[in-house]
Legacy VTK file of the C-alpha trace (Angstrom):
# vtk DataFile Version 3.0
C-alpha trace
ASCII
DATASET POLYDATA
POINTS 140 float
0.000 0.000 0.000
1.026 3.558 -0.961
2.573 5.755 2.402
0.868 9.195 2.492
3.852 10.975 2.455
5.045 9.520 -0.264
1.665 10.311 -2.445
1.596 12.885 -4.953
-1.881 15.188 -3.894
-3.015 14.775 -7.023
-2.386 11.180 -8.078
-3.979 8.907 -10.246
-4.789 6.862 -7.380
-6.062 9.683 -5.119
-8.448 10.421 -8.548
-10.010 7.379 -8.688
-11.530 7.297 -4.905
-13.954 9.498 -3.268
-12.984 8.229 0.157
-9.850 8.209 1.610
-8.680 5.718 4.735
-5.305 7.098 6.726
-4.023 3.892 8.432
-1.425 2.884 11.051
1.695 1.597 9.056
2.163 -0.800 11.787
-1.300 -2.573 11.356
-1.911 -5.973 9.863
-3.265 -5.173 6.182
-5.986 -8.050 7.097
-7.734 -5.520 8.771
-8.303 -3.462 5.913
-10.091 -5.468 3.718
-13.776 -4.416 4.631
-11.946 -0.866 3.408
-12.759 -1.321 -0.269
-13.962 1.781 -2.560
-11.107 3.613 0.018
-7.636 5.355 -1.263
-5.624 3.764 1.387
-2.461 5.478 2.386
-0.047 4.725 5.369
1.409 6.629 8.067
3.910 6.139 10.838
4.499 9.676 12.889
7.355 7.371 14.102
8.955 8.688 11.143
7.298 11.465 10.007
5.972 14.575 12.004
2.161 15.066 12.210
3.088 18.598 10.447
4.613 17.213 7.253
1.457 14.711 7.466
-0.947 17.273 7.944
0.782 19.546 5.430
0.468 16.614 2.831
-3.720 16.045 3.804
-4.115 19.476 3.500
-2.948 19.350 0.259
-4.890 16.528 -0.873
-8.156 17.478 -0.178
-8.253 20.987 -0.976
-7.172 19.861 -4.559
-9.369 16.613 -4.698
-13.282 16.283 -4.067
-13.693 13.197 -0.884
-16.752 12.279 0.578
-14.769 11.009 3.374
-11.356 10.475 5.446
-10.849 7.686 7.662
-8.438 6.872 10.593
-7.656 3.345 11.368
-4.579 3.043 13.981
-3.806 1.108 17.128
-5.618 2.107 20.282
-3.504 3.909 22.887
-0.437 4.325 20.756
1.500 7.448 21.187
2.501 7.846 18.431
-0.856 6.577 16.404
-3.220 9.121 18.544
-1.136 12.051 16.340
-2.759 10.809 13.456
-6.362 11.421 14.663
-5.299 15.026 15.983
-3.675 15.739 12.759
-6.889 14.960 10.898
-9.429 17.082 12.805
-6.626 20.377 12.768
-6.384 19.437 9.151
-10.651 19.602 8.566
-10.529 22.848 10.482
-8.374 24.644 7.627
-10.019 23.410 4.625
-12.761 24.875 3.195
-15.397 21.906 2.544
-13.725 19.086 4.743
-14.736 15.660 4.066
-16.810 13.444 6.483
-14.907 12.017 9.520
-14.701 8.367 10.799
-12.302 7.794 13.620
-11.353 4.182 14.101
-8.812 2.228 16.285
-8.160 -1.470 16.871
-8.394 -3.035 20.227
-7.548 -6.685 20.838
-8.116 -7.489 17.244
-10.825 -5.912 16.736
-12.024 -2.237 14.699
-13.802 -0.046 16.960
-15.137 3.179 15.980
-15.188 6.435 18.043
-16.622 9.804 17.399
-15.264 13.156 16.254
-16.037 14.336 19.511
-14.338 11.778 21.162
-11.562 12.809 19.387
-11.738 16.445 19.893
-12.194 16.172 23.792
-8.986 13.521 23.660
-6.620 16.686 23.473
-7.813 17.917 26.226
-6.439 16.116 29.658
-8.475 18.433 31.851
-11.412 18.137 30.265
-10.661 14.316 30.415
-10.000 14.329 34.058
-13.359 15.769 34.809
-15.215 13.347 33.105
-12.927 10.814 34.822
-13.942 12.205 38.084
-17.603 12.509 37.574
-17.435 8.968 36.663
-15.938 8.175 39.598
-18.152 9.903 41.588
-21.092 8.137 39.792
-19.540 4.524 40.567
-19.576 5.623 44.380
-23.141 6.757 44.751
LINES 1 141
140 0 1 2 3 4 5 6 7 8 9 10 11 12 13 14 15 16 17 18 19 20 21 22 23 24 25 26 27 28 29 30 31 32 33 34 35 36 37 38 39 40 41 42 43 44 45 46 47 48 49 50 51 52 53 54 55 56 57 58 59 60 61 62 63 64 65 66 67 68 69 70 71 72 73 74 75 76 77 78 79 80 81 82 83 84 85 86 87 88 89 90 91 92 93 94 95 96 97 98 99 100 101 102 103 104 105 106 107 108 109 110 111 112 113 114 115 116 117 118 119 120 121 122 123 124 125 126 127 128 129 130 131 132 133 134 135 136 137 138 139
């Protein structure tokens, strides 16, 4: 499969998909197979910054036309979490941003969160409040 970085924006390949699936490098390709009608492209912000990737995505879909971009990477990776981040900073700056699906694999498995999810995910104190409401919740 093509890396991202490594994708011209405008690319034969990019041209013949209306969706577009951003995936972990490090995940087993198996996983992407219910991913057909997708442009899939790789990443790894192991090796390249989240600014060079969202540089590239920016590119790409203000030049193309996408229904939708999709994130598959491993749950509670450092490194993989970027990618999601990257994605929502990148719909902010674009004028007619595609759809957003959010996915990560846990034990196996593809399990979809929302943009919201996401969003609040940057945010440790607004994390830590819901963390202690929830604890406060278990104890009444």
């Amino acid at each position: 499969m093509p890396k991202l970085i490594n994708t011209n924006v405008r690319s034969s390949y990019l041209r013949s998909f209306r969706k577009i699936l951003l995936y972990g490098a490090c995940l087993d390709e198996k996983l992407l197979q219910e991913f057909d009608g997708y442009a899939k492209l790789s990443c790894c912000l192991e090796e390249e910054h989240a600014n060079m990737i969202g540089f590239k995505l920016a590119g790409i879909l203000t030049r193309g036309d996408y229904d939708e971009i999709a994130v598959l990477t491993v749950d509670g990776s450092l490194h993989c979490v970027q990618l999601h981040h990257t994605v929502e900073e990148v719909c902010k700056i674009v004028r007619n941003p595609p759809m957003r699906r959010y996915m990560v694999v846990e034990d196996g498995r593809i399990r979809e969160v929302s943009e919201e999810v996401v969003k609040i995910s940057r945010y440790l104190s607004k994390i830590s409040k819901l963390a202690c409401r929830s604890d406060e919740s278990r104890k009444a």
